[in-house]
Structure formats: structure tokens, C-alpha cells
DSSP file (Angstrom, degrees, kcal/mol; ACC not computed):
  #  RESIDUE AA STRUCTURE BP1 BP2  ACC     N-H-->O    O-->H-N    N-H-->O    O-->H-N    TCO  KAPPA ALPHA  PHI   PSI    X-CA   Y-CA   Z-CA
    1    1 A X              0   0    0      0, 0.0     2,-0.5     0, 0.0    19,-0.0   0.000 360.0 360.0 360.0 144.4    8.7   -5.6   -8.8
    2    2 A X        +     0   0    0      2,-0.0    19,-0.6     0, 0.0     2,-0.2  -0.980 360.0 155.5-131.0 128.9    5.1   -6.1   -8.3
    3    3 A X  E     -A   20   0A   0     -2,-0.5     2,-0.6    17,-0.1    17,-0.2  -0.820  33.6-134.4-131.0-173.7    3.4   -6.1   -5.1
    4    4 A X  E     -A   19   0A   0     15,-5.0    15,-1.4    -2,-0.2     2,-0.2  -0.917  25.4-143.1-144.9 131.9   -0.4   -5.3   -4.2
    5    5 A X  E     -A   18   0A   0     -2,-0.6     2,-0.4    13,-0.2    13,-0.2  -0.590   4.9-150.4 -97.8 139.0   -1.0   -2.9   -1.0
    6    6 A X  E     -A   17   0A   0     11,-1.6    11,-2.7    -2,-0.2     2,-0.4  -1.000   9.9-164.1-110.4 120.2   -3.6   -3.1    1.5
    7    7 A X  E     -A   16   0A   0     -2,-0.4     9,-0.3     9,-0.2     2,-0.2  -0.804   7.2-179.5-101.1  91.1   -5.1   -0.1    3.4
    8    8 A X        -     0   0    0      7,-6.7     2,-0.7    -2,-0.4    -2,-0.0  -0.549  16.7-148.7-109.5 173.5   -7.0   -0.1    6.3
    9    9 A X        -     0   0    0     -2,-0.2     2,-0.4     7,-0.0     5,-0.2  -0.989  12.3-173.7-138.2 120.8   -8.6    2.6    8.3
   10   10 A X  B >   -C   13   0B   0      3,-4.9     3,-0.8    -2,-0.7     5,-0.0  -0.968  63.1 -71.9 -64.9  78.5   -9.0    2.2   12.0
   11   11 A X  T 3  S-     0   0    0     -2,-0.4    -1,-0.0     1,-0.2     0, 0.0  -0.118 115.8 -17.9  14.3-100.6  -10.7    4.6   13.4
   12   12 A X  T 3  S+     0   0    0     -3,-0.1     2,-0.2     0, 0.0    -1,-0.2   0.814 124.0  86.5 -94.2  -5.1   -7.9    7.6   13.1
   13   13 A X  B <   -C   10   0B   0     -3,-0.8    -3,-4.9     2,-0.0     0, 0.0  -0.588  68.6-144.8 -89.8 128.2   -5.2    5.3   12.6
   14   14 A X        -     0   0    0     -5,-0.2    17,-0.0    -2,-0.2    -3,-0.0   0.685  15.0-171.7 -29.7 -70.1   -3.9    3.5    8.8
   15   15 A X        +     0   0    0     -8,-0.2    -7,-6.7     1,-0.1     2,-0.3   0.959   7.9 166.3 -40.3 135.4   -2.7    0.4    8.4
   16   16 A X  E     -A    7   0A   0     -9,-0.3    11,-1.4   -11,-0.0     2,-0.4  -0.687  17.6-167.5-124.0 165.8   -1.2   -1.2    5.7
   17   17 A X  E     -AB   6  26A   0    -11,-2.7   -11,-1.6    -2,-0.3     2,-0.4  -0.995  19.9-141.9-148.8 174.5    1.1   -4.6    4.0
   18   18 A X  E     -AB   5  25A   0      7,-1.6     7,-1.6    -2,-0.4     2,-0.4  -0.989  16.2-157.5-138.0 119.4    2.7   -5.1    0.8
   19   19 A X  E     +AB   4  24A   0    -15,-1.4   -15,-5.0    -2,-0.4     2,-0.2  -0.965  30.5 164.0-121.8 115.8    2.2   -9.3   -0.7
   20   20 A X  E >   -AB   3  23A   0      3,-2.6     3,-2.7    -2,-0.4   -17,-0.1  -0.947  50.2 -83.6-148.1 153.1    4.8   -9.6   -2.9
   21   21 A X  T 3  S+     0   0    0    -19,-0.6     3,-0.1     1,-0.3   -18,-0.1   0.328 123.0  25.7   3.6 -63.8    6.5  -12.8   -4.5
   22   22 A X  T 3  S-     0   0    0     27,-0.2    -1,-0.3     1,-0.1     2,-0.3   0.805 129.7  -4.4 -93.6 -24.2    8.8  -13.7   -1.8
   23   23 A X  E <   -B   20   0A   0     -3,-2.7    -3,-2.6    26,-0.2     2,-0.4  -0.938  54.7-120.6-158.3 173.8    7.0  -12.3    1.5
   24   24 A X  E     -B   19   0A   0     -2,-0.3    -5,-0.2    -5,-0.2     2,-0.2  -0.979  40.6-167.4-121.2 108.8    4.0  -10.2    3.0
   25   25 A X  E     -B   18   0A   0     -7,-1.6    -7,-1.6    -2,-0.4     2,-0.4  -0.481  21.3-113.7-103.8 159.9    5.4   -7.0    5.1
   26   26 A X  E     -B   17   0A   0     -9,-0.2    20,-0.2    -2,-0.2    -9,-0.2  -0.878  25.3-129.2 -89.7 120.5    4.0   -4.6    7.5
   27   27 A X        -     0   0    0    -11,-1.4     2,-0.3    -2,-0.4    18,-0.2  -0.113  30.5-166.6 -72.7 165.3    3.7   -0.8    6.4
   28   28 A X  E     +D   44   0C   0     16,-1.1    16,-2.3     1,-0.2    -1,-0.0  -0.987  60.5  17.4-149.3 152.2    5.2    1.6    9.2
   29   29 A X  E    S-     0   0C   0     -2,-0.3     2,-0.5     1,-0.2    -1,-0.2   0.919  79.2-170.5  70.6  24.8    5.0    5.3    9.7
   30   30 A X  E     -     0   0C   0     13,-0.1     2,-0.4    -3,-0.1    13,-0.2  -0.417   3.0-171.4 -63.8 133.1    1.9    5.7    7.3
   31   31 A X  E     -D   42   0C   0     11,-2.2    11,-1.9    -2,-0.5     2,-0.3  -0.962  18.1-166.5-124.0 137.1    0.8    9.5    6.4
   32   32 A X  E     -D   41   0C   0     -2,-0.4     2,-0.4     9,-0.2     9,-0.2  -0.963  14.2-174.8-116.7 116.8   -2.3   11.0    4.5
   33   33 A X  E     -D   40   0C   0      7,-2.4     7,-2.6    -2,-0.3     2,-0.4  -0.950  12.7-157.2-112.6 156.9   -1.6   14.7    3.6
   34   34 A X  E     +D   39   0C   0     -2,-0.4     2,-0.2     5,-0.2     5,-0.2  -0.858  29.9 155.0-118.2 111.8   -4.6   16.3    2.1
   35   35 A X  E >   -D   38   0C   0      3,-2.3     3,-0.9    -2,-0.4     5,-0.1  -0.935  66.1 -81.9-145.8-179.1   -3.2   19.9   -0.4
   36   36 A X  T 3  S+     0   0    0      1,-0.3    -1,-0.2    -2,-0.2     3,-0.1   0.779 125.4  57.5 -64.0 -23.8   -4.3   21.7   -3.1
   37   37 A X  T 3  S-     0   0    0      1,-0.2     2,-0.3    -3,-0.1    -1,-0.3   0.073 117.3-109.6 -80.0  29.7   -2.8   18.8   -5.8
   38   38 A X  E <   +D   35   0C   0     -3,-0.9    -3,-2.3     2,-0.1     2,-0.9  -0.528  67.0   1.7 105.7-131.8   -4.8   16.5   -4.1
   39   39 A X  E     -DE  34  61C   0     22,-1.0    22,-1.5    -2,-0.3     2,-0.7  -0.649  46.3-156.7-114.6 117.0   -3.4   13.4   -1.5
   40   40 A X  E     -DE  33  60C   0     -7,-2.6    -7,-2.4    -2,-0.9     2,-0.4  -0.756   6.1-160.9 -87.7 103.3   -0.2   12.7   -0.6
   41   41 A X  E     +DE  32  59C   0     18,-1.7    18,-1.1    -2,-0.7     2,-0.4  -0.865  13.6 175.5 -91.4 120.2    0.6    9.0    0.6
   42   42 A X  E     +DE  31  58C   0    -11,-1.9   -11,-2.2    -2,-0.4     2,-0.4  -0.912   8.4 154.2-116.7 146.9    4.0    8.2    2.7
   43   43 A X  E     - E   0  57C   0     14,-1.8    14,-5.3    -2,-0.4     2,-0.4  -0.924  31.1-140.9-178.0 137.3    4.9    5.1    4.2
   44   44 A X  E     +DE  28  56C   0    -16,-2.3   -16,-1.1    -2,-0.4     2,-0.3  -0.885  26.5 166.7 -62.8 107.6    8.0    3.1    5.3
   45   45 A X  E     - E   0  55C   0     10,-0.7    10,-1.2    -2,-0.4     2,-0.2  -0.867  29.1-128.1-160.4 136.1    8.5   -1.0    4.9
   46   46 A X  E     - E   0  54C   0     -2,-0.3     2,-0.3     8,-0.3     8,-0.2  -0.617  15.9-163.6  21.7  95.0   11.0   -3.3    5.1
   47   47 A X  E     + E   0  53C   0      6,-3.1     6,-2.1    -2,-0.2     3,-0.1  -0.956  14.7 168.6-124.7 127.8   11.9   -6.0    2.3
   48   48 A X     >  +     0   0    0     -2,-0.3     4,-0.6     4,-0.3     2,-0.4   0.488  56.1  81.6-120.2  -9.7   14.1   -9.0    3.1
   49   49 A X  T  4 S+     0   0    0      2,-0.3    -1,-0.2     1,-0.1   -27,-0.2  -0.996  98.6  23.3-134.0 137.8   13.6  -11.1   -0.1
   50   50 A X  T  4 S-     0   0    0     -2,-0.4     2,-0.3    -3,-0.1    -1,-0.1  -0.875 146.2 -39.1  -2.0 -80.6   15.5  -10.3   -2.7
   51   51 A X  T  4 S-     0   0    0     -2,-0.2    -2,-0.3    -4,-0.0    -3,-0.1  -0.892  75.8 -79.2-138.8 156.2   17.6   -8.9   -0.4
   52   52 A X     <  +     0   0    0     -4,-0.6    -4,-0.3    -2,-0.3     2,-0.2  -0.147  63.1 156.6 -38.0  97.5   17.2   -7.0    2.8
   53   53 A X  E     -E   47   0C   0     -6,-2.1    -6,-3.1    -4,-0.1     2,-0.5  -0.940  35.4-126.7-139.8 169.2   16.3   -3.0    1.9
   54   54 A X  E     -E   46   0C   0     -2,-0.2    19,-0.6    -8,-0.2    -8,-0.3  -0.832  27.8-148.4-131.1  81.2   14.8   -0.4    3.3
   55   55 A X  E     +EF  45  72C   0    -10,-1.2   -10,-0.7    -2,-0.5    17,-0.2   0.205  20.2 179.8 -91.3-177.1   12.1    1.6    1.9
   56   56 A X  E     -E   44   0C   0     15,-0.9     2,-0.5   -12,-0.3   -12,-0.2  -0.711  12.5-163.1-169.5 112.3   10.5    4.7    1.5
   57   57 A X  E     +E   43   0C   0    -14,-5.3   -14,-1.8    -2,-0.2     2,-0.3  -0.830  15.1 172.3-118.7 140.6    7.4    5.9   -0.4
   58   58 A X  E     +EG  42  69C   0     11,-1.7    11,-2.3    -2,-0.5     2,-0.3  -0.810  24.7 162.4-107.5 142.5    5.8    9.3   -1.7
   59   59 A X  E     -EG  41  68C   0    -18,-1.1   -18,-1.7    -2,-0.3     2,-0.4  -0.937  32.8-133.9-151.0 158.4    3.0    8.9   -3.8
   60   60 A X  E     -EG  40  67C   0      7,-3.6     7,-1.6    -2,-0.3     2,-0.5  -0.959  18.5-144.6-109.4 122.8   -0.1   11.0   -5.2
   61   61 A X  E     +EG  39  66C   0    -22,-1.5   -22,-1.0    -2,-0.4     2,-0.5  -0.735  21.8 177.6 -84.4 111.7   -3.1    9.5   -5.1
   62   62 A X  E >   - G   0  65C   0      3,-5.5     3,-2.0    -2,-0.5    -2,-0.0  -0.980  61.0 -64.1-131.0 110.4   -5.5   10.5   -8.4
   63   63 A X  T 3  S-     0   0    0     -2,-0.5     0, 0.0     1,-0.3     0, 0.0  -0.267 119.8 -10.0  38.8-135.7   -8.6    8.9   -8.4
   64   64 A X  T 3  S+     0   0    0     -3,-0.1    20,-2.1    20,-0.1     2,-0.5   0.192 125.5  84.8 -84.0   9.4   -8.2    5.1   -8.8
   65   65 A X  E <   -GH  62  83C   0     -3,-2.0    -3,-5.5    18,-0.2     2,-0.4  -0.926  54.2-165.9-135.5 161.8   -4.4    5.7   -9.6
   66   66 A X  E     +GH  61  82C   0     16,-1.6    16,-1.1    -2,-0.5     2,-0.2  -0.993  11.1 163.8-146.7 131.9   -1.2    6.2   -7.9
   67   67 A X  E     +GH  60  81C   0     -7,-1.6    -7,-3.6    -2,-0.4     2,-0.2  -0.884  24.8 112.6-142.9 164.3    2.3    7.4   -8.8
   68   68 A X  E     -GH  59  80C   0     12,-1.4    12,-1.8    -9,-0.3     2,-0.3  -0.916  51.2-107.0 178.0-142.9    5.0    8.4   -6.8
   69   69 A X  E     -GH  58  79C   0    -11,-2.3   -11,-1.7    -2,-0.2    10,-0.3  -0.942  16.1-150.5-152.3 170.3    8.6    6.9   -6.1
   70   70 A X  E     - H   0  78C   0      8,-1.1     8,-1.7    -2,-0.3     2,-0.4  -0.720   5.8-148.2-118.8-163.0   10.4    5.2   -3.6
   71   71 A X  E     - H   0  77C   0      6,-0.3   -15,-0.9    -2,-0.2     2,-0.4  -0.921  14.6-149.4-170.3 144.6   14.1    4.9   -2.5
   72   72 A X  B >   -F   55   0C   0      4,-0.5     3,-2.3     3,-0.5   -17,-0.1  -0.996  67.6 -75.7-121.6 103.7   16.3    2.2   -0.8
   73   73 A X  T 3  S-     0   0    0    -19,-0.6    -1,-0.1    -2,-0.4   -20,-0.0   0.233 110.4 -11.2  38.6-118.4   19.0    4.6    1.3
   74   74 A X  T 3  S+     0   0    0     -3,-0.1    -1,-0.3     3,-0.0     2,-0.1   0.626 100.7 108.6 -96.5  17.7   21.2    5.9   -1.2
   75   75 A X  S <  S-     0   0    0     -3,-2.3    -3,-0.5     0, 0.0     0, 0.0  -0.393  88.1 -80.8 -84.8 165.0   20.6    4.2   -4.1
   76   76 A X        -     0   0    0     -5,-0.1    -4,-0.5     1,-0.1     2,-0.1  -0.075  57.9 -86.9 -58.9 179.8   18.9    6.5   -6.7
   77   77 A X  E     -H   71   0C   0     -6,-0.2     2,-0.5    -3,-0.1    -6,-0.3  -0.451  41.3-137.2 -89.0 135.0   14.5    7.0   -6.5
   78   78 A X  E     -H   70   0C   0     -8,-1.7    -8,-1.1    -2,-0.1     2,-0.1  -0.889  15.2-121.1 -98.8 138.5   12.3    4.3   -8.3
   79   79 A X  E     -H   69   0C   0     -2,-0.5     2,-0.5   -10,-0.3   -10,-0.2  -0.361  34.0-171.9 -60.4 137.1    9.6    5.3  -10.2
   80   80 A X  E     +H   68   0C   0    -12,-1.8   -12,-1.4    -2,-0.1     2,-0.2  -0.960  11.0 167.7-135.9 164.9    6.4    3.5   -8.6
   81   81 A X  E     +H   67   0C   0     -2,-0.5   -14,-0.2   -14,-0.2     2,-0.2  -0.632  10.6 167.3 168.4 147.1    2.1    3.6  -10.4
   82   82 A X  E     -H   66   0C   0    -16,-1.1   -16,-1.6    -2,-0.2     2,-0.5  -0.813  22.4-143.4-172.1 152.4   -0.3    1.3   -9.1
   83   83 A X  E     -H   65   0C   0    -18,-0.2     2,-0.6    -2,-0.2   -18,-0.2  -0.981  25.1-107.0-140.5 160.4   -4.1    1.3   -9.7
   84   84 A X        -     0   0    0    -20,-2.1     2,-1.2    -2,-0.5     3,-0.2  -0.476  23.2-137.0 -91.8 124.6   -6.6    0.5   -7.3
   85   85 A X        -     0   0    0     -2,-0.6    -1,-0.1     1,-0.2    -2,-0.0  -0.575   8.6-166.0-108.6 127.5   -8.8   -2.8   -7.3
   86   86 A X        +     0   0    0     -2,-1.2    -1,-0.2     2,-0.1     3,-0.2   0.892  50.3 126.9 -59.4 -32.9  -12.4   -2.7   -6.6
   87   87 A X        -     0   0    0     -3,-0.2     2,-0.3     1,-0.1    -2,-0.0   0.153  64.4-131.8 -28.6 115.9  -12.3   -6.3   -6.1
   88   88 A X        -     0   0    0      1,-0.1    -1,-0.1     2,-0.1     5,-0.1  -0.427  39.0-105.7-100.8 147.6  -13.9   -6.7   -2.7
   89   89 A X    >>  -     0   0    0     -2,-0.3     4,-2.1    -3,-0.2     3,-0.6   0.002  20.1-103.8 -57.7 165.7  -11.5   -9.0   -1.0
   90   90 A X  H 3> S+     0   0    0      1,-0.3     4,-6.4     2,-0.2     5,-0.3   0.981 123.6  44.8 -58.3 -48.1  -12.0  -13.1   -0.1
   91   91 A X  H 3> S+     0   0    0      1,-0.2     4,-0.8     2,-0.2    -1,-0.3   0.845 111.3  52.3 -68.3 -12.5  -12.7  -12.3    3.7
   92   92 A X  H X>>S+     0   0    0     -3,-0.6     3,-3.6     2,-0.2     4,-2.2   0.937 118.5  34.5 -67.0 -68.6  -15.0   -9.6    2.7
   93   93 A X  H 3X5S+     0   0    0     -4,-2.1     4,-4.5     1,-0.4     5,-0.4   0.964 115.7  57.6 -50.1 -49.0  -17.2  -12.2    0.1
   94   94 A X  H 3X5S+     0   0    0     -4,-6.4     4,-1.9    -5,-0.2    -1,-0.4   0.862 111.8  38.9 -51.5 -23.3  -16.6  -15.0    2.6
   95   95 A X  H <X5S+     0   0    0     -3,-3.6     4,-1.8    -4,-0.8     5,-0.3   0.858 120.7  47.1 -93.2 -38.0  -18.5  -12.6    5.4
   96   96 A X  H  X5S+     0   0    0     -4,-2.2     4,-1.7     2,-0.2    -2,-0.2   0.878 110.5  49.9 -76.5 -48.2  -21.1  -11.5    2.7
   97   97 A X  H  <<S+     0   0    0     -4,-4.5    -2,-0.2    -5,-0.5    -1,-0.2   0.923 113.4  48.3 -72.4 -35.4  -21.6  -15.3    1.5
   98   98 A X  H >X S+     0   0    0     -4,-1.9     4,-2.1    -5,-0.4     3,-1.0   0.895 112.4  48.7 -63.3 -26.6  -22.2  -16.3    5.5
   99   99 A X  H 3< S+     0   0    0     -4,-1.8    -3,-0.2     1,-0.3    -2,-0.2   0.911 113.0  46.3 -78.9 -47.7  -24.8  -13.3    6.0
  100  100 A X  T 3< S+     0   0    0     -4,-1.7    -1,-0.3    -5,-0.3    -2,-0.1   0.437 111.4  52.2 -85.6   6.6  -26.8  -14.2    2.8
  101  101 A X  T <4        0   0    0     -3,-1.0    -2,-0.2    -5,-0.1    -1,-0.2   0.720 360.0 360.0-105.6 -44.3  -26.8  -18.3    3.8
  102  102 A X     <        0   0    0     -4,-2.1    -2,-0.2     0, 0.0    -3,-0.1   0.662 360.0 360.0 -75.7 360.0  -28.3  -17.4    7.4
């Protein structure tokens, strides 16, 4: 399954979603640990389409890539890798294209 993750930083607080095919979810329970192999991402979410599961992901974040797994209760650990896109996002260019008209 392919979805593409958003991260934002609040002040000291995370927040994240997952857009994937069927639906756009809310991350929960996000965690940054910082060790000597470098950064450790955890996070929680919710999937209803397929069907309704209940997830949970480790990953390590290495430069512009990311591996890890996740898990749905008991059913066995998925392998997860992701890379990061510089692309700066619509509402970013739309704010960047009003600042440069005025």
C-alpha cells in the first residue's frame, strides 16, 4: 500500500496524516527518540478502507530515507521504506506565489 505522510512541528508538539487511496487519517501518539543509530519515529493510525485496522509504526529515519515496519494486532510485522519529498507543498507555493504578487 502506498500512502504519503505529513509532519508537522508545533512548537514541542508533532503532528502528522497519512493520504492514501481510499481516505486521509490522523497520526496519534507520535514519538521522536534521538540514540546513538540515529532517530527513531513511532506513531499510531487508524485505517478503515480496505478494511478497518489498527496500526503501529517503528521506523529509523536516515537522511532522506525511512525504514521500519508496522503491525496490525496480531497479524505478522510489515516491512515499511519511504523517502522524503522536497517538494514544497501546494499551500506552501500558493502562500509564496501571494507574497511575490503583492
Amino acid at each position: 500500500m502506498r500512502a504519503i505522510y505529513q509532519f508537522d512541528a508545533h512548537d514541542s508538539a508533532i503532528t502528522g496524516s497519512a493520504t492514501g487511496k481510499h481516505e486521509t487519517v490522523v497520526l496519534a501518539d507520535i514519538a521522536v527518540r534521538e540514540d546513538d543509530h540515529g532517530t527513531e519515529v513511532t506513531w499510531r493510525q487508524t485505517i478503515s478502507k480496505p478494511m478497518r485496522l489498527n496500526l503501529t509504526f517503528v521506523v529509523r529515519i536516515d537522511g532522506d530515507r525511512m525504514s521500519g515496519d508496522s503491525r496490525a494486532g496480531r497479524l505478522p510485522r510489515s516491512e515499511v521504506s519511504g523517502v522524503r519529498d522536497h517538494q514544497p507543498s501546494m499551500e506552501a507555493n500558493a502562500q509564496r506565489s501571494q507574497r511575490n504578487s503583492n
